[in-house]
N, C-alpha and C positions, 0 to 999 in steps of 0.2 A: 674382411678383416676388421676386427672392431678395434678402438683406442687403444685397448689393454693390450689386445694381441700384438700392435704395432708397438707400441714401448719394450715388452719381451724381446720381439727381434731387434730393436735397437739397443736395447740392454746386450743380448746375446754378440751380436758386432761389433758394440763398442762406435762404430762410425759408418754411420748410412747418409748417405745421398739426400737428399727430395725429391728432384725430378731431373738430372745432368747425369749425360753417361761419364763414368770412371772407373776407379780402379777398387772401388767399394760399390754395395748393392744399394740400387734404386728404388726409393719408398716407393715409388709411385706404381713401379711397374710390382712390386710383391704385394700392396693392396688391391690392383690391378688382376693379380693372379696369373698375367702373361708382359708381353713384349710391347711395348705402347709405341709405334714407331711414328705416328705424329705430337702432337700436343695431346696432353692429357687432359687437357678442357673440354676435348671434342671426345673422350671415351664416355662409353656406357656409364662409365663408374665412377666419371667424373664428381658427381657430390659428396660419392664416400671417401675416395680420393682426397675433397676438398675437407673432408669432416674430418678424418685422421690424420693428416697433413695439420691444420689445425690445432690438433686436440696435444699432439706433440709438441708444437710451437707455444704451446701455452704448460706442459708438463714441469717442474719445479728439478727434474731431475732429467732430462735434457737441456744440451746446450746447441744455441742454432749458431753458426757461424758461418762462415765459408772458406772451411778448414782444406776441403781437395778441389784445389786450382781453383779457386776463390770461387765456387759453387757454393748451392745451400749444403750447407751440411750438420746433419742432427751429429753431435757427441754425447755420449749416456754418464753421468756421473764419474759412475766405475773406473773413466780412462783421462776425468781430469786432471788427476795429481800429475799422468804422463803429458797429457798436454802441455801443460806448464811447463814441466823439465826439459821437455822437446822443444820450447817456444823458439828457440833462437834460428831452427830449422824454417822457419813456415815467418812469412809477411806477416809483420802488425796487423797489417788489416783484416787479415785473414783470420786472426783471432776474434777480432772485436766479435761480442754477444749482438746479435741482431733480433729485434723485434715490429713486429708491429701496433699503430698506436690509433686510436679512430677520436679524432679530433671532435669537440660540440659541435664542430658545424658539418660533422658527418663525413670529412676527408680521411682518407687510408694516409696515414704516413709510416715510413720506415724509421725508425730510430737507433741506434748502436751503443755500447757500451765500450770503452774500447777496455784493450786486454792490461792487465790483470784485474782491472776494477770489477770484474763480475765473479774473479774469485773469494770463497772466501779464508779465512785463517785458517781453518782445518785442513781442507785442500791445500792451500801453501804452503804448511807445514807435510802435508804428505807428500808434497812435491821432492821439497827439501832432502826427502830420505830416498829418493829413488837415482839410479845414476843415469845420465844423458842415455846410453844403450839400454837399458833396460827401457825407461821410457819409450824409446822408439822401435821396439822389439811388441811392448803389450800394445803401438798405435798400429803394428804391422807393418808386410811388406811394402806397403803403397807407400809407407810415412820414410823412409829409410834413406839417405842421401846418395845419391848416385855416383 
């Protein structure tokens, strides 16, 4: 699976995973092409894995969060406006944009945005026009309050 192909299926989902089983599909295991049942650091396909995985986290129209059960989880543009309307469902934190950040002195650090600040004015304005169900309707079954 190349970059492109992975944004399509996240595009077409609206909300995929990274690498956490739930109640939406696993990036890891559809670049994968099967069922990863250890870590995915130890598969075959670990680097393309690591490359698309990646290349996602860096896309301009994905959002990474930890939106299902405070896992990584890609969001695809498309399903912002609902996210937003739906916020009051799902943890703060669980919103905040997550990235990572490679410091001069060559350290990994994780960094956050927290929520709405990673939205911007168009999105919130499209937010504005959708109602609380409908929202949680286009984030699907998994997003739906029990």
């Amino acid at each position: 699976m190349t970059p492109k192909q992975a944004l399509v299926f996240v595009k077409k989902h609206g909300v995929v995973l990274a690498s956490a089983k739930g109640p939406v599909p696993r990036m890891t295991e559809i670049i994968a092409g099967e069922t990863i049942k250890a870590s995915w650091w130890a598969h075959a396909k670990s680097r393309q894995i690591y490359a698309v995985l990646r290349s996602l986290e860096n896309d301009p129209d994905i959002l990474v969060c930890r939106l299902v059960g405070g896992k990584v989880s890609f969001v695809h543009r498309r399903l912002w406006p609902a996210l937003i309307r739906a916020a009051k469902n799902f943890p703060a934190e669980h919103l905040a944009q997550q990235h990572d950040e490679h410091t001069k002195a060559g350290h990994h650090v994780g960094r956050s945005v927290k929520f709405p600040k990673w939205a911007d004015k168009k999105t919130l304005a499209q937010a504005r026009d959708l109602s609380e169900q409908d929202a949680l309707a286009m984030l699907g079954a998994w997003a739906s309050p029990r």
